[in-house]
Legacy VTK file of the C-alpha trace (Angstrom):
# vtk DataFile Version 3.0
C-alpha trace
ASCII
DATASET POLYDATA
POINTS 97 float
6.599 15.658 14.512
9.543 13.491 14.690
8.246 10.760 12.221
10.240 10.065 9.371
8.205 7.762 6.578
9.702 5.795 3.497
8.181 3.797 1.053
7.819 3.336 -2.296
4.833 4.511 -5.029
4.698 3.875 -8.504
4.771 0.865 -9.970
4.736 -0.636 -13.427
2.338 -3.591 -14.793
5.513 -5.584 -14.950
6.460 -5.111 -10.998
2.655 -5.604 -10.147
2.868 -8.886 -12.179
5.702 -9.922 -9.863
4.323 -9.223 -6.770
0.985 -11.059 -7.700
3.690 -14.124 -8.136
4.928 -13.459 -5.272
2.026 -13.284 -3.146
-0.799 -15.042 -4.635
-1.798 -18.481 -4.786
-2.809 -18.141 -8.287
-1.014 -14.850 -9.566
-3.989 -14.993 -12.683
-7.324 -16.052 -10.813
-6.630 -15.851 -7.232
-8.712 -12.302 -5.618
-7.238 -9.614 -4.427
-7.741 -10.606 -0.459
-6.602 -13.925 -0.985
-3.249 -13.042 -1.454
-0.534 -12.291 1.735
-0.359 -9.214 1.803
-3.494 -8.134 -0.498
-2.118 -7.368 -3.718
-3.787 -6.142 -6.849
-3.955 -7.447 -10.447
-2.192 -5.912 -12.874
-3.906 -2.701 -14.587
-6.105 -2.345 -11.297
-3.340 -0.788 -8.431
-2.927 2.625 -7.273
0.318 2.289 -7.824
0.621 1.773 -12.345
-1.515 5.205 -11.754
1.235 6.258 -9.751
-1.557 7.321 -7.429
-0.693 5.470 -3.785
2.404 5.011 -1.640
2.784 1.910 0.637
4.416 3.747 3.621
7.528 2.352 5.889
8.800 3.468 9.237
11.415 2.347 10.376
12.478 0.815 7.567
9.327 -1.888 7.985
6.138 -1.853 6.362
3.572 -0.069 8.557
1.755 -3.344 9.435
-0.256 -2.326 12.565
-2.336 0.681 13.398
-0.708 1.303 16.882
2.099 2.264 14.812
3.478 5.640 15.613
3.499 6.339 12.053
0.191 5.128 11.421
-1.424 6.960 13.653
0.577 10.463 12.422
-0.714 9.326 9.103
-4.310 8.455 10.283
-4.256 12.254 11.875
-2.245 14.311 9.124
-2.306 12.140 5.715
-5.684 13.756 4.308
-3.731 17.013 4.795
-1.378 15.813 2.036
-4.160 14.208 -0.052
-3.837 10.526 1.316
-6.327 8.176 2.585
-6.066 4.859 4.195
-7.018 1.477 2.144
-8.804 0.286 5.639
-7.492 -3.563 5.177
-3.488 -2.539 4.637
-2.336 0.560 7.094
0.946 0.469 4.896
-1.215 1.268 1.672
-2.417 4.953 1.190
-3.830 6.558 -2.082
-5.655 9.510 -3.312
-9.405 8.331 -2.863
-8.532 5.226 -0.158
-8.325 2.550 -2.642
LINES 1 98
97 0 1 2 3 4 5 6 7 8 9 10 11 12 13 14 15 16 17 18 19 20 21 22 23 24 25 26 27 28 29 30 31 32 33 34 35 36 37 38 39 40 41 42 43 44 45 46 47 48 49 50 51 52 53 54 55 56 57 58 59 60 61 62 63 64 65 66 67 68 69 70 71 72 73 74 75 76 77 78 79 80 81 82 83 84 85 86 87 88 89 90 91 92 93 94 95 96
């Protein structure tokens, strides 16, 4: 269909840790959603289960849903076994979460 996605998948507790430092206001209290982007504690992501892929296109993050890649996701990714986390259209797992 002429859309070429990237991304990356798994992740260990280690690399979640880091991105919860990166993003979070407090990486060991602060909720999911109040972190930018959203981002997981450790031992609760998709990604230690090796179980979602946060999709690029473009080389960018898939950050809006008018994306051309979004929307071939939003139409084909269930095909594959992927469904959307409905607050991140970059983030897509086996049951959506």
């Amino acid at each position: 269909d002429g859309i070429v996605l990237g991304g990356a998948g798994y992740r260990d507790p280690a690399d979640q840790r880091r991105l919860r430092e990166a993003h979070c206001p407090d990486p060991d209290t602060s909720p999911p959603s109040a972190c930018r982007p959203p981002t997981a504690r450790p031992g609760q992501s998709m990604h230690e289960r090796g179980l979602a892929v946060d999709f690029t296109y473009g080389g960018r993050v898939i950050t809006s849903r008018s994306s051309p890649a979004y929307r071939w996701l939003a139409a084909n990714a269930a095909r594959f076994g992927f469904y959307n986390l409905p607050s991140e259209p970059w983030h897509w797992s086996v049951n959506g979460q």
